[in-house]
mmCIF file of the N, C-alpha and C atoms, coordinates in Angstrom:
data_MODEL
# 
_entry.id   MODEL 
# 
loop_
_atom_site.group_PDB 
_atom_site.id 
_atom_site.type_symbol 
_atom_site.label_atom_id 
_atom_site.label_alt_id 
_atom_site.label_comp_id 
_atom_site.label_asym_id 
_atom_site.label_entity_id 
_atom_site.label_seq_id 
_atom_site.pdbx_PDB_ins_code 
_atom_site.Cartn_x 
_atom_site.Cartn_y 
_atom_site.Cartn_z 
_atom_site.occupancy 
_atom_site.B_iso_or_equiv 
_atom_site.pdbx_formal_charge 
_atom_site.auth_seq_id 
_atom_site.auth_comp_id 
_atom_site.auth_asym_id 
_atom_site.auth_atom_id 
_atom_site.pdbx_PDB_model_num 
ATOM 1   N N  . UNK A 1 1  ? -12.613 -69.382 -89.871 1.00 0.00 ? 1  UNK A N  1 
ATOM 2   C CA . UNK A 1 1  ? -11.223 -69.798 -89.863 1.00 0.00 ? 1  UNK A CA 1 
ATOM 3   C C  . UNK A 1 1  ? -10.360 -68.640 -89.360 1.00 0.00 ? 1  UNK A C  1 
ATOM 4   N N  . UNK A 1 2  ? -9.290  -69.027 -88.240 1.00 0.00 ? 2  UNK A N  1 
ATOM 5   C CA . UNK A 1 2  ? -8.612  -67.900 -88.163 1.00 0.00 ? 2  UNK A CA 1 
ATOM 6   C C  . UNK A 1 2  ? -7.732  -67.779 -89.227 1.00 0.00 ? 2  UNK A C  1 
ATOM 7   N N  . UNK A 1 3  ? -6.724  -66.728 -89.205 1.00 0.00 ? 3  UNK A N  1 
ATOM 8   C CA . UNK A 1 3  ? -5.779  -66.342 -89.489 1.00 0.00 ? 3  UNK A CA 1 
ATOM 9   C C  . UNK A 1 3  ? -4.337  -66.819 -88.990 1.00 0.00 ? 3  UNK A C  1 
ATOM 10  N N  . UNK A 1 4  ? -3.260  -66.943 -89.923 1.00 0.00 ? 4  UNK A N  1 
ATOM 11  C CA . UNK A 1 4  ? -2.275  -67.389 -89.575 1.00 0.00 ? 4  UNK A CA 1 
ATOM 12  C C  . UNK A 1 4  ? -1.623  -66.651 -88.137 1.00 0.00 ? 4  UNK A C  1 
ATOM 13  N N  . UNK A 1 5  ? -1.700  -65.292 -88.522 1.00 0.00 ? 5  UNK A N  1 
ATOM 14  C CA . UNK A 1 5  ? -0.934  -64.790 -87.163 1.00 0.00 ? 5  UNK A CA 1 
ATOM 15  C C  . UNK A 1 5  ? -2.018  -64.858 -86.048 1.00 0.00 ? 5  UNK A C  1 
ATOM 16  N N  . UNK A 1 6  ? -3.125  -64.925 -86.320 1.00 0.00 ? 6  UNK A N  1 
ATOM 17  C CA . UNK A 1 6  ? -4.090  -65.448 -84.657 1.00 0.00 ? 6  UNK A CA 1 
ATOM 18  C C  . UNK A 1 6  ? -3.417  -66.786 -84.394 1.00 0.00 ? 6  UNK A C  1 
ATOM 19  N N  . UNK A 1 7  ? -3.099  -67.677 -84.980 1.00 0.00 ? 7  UNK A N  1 
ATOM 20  C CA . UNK A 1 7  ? -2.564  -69.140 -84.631 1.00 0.00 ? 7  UNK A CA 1 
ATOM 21  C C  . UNK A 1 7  ? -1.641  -68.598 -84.322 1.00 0.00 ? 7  UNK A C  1 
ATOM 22  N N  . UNK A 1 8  ? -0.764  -67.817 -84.902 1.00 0.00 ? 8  UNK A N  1 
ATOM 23  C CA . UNK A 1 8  ? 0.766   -67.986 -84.312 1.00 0.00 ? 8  UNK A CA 1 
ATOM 24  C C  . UNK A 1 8  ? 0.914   -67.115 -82.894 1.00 0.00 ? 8  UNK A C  1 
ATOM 25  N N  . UNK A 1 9  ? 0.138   -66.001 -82.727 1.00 0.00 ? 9  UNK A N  1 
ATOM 26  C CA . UNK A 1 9  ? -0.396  -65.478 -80.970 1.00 0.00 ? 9  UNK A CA 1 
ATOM 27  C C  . UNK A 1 9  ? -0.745  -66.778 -80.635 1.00 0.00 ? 9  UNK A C  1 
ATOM 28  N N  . UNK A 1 10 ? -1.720  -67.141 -80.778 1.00 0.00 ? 10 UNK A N  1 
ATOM 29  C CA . UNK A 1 10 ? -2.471  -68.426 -80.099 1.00 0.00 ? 10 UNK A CA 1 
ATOM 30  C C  . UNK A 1 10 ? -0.900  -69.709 -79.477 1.00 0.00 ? 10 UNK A C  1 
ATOM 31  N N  . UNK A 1 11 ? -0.555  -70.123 -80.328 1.00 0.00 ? 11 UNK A N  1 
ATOM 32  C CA . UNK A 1 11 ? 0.140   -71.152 -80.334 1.00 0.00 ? 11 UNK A CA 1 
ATOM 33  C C  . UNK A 1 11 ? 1.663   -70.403 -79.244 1.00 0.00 ? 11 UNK A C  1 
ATOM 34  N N  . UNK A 1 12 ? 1.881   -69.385 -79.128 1.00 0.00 ? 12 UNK A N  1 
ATOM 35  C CA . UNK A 1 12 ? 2.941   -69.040 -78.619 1.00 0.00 ? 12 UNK A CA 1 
ATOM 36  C C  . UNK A 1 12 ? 2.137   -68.695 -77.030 1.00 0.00 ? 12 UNK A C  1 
ATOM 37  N N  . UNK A 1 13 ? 1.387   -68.260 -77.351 1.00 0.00 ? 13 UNK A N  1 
ATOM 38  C CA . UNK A 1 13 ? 0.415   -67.958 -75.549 1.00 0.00 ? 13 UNK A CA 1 
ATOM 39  C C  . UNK A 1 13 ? 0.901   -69.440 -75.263 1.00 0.00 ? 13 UNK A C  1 
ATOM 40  N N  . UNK A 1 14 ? 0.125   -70.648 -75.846 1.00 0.00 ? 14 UNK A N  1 
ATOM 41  C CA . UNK A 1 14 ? 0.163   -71.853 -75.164 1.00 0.00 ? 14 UNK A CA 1 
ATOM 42  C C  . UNK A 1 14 ? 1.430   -72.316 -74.742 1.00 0.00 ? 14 UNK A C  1 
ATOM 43  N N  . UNK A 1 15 ? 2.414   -71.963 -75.818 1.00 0.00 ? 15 UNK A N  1 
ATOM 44  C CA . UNK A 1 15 ? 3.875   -72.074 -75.398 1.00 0.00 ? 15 UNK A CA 1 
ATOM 45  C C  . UNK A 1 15 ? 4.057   -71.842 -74.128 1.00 0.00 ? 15 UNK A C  1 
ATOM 46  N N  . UNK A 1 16 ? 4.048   -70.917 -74.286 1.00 0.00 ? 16 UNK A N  1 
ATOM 47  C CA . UNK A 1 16 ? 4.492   -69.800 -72.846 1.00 0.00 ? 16 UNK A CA 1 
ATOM 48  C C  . UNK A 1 16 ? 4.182   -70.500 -71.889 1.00 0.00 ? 16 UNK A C  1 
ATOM 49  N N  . UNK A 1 17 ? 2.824   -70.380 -71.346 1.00 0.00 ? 17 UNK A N  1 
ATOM 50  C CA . UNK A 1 17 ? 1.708   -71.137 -70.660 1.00 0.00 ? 17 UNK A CA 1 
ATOM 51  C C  . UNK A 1 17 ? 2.352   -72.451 -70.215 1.00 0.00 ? 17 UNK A C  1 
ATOM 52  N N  . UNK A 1 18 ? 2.517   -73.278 -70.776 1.00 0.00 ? 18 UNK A N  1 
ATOM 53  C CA . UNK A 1 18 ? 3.090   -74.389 -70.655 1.00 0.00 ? 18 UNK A CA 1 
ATOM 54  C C  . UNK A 1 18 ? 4.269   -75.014 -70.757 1.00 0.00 ? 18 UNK A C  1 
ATOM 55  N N  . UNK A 1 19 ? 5.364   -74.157 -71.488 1.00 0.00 ? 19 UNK A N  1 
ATOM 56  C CA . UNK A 1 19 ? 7.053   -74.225 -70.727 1.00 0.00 ? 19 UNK A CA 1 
ATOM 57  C C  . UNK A 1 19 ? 7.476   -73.291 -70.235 1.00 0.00 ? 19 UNK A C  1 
ATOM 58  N N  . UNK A 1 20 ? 6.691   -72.148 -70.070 1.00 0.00 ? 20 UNK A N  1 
ATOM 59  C CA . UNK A 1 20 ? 7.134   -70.910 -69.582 1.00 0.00 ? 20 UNK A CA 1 
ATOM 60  C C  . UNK A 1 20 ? 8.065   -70.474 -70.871 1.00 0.00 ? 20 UNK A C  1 
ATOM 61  N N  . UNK A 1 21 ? 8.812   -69.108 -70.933 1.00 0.00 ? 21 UNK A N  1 
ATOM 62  C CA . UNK A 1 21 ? 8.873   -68.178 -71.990 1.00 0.00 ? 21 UNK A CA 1 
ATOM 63  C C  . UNK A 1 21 ? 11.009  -68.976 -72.129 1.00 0.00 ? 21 UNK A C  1 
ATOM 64  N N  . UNK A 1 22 ? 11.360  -69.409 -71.593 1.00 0.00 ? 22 UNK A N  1 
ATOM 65  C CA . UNK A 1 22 ? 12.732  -69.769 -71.523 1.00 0.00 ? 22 UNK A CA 1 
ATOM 66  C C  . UNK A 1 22 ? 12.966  -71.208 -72.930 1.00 0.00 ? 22 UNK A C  1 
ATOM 67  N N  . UNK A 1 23 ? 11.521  -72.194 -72.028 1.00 0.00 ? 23 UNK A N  1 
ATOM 68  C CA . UNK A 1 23 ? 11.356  -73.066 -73.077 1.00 0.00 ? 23 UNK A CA 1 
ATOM 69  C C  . UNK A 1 23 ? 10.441  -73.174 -74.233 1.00 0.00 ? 23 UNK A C  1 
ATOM 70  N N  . UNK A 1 24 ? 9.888   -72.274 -74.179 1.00 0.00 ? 24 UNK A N  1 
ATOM 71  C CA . UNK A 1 24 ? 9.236   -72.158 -75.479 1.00 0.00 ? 24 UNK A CA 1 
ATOM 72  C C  . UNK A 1 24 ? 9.904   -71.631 -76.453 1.00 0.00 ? 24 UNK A C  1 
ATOM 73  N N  . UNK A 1 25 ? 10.773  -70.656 -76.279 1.00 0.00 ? 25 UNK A N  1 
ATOM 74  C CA . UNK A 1 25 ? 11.957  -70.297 -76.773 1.00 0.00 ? 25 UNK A CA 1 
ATOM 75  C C  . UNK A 1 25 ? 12.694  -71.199 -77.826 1.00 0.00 ? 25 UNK A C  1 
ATOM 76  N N  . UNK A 1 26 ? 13.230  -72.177 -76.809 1.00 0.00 ? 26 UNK A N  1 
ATOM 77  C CA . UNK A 1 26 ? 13.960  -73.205 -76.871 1.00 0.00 ? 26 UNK A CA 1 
ATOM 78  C C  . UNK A 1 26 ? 13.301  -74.144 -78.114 1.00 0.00 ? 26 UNK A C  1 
ATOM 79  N N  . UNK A 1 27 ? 12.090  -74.258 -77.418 1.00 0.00 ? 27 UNK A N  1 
ATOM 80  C CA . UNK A 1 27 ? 11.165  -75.487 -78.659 1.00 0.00 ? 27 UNK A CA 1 
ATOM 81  C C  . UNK A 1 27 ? 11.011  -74.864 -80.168 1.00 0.00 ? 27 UNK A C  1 
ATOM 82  N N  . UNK A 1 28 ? 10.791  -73.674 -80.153 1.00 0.00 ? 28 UNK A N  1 
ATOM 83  C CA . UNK A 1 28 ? 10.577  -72.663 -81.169 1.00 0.00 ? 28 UNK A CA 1 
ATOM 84  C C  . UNK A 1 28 ? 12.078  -72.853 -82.348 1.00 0.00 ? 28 UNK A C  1 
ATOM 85  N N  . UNK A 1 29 ? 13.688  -72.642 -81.259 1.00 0.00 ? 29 UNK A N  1 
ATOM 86  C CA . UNK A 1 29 ? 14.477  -72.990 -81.968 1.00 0.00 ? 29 UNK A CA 1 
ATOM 87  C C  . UNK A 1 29 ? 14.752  -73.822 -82.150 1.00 0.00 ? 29 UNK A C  1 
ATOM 88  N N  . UNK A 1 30 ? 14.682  -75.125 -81.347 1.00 0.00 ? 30 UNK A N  1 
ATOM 89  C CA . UNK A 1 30 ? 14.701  -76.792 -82.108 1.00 0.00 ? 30 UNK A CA 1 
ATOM 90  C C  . UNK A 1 30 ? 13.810  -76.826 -83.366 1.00 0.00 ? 30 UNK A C  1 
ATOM 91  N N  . UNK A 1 31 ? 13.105  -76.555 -83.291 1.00 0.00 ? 31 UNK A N  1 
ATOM 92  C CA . UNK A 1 31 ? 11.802  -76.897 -84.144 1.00 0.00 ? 31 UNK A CA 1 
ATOM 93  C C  . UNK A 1 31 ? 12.704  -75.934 -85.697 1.00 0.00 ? 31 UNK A C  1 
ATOM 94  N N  . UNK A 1 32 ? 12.994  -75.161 -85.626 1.00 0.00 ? 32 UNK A N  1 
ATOM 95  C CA . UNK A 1 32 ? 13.930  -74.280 -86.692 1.00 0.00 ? 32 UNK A CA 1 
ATOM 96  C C  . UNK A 1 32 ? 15.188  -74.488 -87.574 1.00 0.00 ? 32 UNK A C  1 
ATOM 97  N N  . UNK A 1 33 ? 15.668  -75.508 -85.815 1.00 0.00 ? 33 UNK A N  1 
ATOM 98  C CA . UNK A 1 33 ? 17.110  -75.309 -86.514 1.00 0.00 ? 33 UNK A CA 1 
ATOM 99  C C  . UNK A 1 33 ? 17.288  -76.869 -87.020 1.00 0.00 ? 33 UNK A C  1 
ATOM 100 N N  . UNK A 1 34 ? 16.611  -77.857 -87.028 1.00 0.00 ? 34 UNK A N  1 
ATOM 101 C CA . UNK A 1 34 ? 16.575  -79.201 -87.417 1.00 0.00 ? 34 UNK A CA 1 
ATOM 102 C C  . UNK A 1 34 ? 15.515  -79.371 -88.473 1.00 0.00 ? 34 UNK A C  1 
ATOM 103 N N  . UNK A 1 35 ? 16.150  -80.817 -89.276 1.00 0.00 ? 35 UNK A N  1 
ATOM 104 C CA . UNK A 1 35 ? 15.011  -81.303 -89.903 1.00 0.00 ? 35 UNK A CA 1 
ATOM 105 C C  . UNK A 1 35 ? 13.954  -81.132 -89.300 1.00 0.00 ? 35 UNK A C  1 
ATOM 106 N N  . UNK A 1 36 ? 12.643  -81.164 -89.766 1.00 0.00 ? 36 UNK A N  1 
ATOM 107 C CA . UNK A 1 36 ? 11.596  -81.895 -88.943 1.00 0.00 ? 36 UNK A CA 1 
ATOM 108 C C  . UNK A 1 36 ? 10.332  -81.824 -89.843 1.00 0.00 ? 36 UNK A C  1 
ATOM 109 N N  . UNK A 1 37 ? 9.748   -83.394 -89.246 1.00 0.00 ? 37 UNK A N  1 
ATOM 110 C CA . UNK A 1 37 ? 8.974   -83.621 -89.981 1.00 0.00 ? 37 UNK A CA 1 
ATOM 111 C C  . UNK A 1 37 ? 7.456   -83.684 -89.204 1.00 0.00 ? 37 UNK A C  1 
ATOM 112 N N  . UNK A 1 38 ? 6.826   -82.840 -88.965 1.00 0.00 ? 38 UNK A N  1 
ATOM 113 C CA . UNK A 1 38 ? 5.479   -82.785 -87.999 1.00 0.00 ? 38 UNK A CA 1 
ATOM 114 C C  . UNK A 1 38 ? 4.584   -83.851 -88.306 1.00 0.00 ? 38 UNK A C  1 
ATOM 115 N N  . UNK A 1 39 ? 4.237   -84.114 -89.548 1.00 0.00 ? 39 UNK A N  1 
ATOM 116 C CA . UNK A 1 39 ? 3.565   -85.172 -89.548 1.00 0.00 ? 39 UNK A CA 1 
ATOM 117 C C  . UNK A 1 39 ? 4.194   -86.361 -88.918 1.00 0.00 ? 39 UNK A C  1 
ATOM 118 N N  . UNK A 1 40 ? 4.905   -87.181 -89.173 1.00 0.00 ? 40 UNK A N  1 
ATOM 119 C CA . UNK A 1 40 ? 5.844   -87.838 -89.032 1.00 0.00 ? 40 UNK A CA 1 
ATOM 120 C C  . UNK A 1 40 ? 6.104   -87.651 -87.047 1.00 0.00 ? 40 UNK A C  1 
ATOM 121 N N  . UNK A 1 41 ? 6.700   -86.666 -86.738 1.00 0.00 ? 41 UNK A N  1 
ATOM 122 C CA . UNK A 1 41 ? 6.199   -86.690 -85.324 1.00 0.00 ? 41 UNK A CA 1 
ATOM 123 C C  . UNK A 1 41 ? 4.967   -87.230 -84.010 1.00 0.00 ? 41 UNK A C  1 
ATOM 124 N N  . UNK A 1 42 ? 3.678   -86.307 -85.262 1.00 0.00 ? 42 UNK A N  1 
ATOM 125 C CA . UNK A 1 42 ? 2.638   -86.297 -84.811 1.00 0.00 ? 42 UNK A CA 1 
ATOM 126 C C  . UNK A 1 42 ? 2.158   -88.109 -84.087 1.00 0.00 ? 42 UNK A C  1 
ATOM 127 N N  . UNK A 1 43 ? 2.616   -88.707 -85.644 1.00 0.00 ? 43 UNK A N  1 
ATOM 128 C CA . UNK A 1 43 ? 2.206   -89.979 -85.548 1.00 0.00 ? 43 UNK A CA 1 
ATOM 129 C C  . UNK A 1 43 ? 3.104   -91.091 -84.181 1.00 0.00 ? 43 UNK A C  1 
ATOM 130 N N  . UNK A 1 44 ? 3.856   -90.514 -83.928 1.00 0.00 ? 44 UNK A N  1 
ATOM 131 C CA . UNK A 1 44 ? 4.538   -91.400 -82.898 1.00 0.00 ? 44 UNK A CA 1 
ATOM 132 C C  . UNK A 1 44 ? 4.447   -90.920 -81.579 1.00 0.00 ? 44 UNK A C  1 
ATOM 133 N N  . UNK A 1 45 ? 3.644   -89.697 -81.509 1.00 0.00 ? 45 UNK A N  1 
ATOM 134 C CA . UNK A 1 45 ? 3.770   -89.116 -80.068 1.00 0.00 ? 45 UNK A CA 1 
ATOM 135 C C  . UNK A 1 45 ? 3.526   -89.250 -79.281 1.00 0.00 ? 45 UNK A C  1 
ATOM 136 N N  . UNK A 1 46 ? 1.996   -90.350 -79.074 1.00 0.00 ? 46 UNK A N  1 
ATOM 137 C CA . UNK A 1 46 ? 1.433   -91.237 -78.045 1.00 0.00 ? 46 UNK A CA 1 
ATOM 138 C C  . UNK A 1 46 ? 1.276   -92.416 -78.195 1.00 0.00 ? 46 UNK A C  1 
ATOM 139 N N  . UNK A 1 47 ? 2.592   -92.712 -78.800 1.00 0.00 ? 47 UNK A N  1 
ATOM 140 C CA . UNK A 1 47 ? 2.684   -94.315 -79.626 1.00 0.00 ? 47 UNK A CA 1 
ATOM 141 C C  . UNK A 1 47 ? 2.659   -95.123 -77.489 1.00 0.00 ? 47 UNK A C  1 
ATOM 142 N N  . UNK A 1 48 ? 3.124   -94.592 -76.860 1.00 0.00 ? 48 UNK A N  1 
ATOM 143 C CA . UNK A 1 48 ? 3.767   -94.624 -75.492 1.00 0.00 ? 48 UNK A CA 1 
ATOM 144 C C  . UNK A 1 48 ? 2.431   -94.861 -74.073 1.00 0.00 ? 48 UNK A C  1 
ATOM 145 N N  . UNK A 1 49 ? 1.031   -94.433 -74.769 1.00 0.00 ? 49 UNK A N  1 
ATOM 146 C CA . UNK A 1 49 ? -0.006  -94.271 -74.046 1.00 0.00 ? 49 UNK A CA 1 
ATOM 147 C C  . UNK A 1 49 ? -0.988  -95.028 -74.127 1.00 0.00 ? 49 UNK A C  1 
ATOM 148 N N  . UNK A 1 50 ? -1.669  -95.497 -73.308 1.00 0.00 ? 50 UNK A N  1 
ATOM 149 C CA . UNK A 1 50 ? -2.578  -96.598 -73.809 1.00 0.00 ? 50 UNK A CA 1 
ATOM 150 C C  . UNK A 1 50 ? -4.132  -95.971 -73.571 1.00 0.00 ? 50 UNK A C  1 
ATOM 151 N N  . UNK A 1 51 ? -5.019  -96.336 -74.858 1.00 0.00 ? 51 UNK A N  1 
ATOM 152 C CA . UNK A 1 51 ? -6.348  -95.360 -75.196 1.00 0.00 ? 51 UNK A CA 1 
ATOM 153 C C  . UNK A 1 51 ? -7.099  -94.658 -74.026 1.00 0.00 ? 51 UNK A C  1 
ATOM 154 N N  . UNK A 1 52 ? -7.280  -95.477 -72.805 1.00 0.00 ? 52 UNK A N  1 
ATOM 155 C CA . UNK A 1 52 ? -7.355  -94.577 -71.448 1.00 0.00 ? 52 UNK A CA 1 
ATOM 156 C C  . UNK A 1 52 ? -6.914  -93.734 -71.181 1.00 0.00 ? 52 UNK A C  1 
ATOM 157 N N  . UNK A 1 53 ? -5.325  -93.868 -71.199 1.00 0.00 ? 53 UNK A N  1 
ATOM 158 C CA . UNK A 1 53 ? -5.102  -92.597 -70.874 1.00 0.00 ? 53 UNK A CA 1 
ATOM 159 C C  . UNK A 1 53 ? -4.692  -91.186 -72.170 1.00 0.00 ? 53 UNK A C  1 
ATOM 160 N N  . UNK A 1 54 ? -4.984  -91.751 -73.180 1.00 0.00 ? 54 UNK A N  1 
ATOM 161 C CA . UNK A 1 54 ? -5.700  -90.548 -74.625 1.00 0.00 ? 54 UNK A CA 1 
ATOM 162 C C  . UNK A 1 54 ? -6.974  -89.960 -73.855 1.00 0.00 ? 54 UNK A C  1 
ATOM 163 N N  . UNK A 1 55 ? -8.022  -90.991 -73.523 1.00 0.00 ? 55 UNK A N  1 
ATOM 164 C CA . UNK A 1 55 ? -9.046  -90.508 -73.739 1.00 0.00 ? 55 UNK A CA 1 
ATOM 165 C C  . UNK A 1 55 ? -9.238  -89.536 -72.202 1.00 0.00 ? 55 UNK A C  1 
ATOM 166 N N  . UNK A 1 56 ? -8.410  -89.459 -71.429 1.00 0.00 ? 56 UNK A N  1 
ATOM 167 C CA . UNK A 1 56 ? -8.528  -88.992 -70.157 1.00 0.00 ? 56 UNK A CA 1 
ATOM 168 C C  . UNK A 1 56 ? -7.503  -87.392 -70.337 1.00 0.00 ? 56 UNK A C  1 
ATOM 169 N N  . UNK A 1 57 ? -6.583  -87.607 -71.155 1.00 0.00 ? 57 UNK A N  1 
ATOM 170 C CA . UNK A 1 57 ? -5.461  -86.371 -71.895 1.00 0.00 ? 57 UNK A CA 1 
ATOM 171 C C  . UNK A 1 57 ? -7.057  -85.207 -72.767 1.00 0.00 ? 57 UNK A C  1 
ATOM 172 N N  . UNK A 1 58 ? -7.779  -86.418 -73.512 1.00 0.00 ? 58 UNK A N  1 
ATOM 173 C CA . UNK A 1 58 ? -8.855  -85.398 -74.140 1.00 0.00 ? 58 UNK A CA 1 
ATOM 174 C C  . UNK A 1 58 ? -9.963  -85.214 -73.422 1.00 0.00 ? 58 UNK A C  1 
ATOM 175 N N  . UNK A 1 59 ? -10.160 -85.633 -72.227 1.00 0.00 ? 59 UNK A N  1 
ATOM 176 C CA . UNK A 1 59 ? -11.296 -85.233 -71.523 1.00 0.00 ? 59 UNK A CA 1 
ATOM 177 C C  . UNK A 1 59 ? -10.845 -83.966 -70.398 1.00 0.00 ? 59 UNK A C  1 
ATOM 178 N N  . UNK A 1 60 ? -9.573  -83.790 -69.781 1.00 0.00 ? 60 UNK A N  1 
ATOM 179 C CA . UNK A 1 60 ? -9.023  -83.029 -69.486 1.00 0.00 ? 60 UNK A CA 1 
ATOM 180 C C  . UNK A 1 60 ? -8.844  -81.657 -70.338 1.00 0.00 ? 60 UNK A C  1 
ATOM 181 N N  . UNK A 1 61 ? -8.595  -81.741 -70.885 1.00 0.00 ? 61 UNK A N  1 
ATOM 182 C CA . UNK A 1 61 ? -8.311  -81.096 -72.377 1.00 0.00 ? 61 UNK A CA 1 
ATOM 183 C C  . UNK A 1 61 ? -9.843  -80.191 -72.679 1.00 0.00 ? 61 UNK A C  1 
ATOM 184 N N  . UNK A 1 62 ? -10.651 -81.066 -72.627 1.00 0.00 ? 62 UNK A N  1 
ATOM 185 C CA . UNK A 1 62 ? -12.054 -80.240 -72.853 1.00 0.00 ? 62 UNK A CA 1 
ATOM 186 C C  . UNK A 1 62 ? -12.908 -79.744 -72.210 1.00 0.00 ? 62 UNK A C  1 
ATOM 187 N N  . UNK A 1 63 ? -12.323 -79.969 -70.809 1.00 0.00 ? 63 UNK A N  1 
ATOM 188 C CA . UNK A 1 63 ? -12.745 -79.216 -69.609 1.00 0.00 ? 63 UNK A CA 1 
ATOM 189 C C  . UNK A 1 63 ? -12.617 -78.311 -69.345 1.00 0.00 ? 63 UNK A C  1 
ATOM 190 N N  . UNK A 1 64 ? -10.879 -78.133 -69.747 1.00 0.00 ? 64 UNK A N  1 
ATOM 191 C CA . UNK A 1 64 ? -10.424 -76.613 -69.565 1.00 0.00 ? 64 UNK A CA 1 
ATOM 192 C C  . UNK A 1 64 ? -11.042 -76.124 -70.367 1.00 0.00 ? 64 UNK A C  1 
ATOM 193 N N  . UNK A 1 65 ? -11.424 -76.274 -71.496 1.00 0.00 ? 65 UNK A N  1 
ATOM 194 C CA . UNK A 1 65 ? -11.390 -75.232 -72.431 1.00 0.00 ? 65 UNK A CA 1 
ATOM 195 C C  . UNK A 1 65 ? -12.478 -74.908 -72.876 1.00 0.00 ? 65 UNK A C  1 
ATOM 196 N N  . UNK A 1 66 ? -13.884 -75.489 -71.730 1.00 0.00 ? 66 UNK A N  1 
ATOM 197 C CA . UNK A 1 66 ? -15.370 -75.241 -71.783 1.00 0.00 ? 66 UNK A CA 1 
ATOM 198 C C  . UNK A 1 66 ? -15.641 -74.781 -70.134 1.00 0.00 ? 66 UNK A C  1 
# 
């Protein structure tokens, strides 16, 4: 198991990585300065996608990262 601050390097690399350092920023302070409920998020986030394209988001997904 890592460690909290390896996740929190980890999770901010990906930030970066993927809105660049302006919006990760940004997401970091939304995420702060509002309610929020992650679970509750989690569950509606690909309410929008249909299982093809999940299963093509996680096959992508495990390519990179093998």
């Amino acid at each position: 198991m890592r460690t909290d601050t390896l996740v929190r390097v980890e999770g901010m690399r990906v930030l970066n990585e993927r809105l660049g350092l302006v919006d990760a920023e940004r997401f970091v302070t939304l995420i702060l300065r509002e309610p929020f409920d992650y679970t509750e998020w989690q569950r509606n986030l690909y309410n929008d996608l249909t299982i093809d394209e999940l299963c093509d988001m996680a096959e992508a997904t495990w390519k990179k990262a093998h």
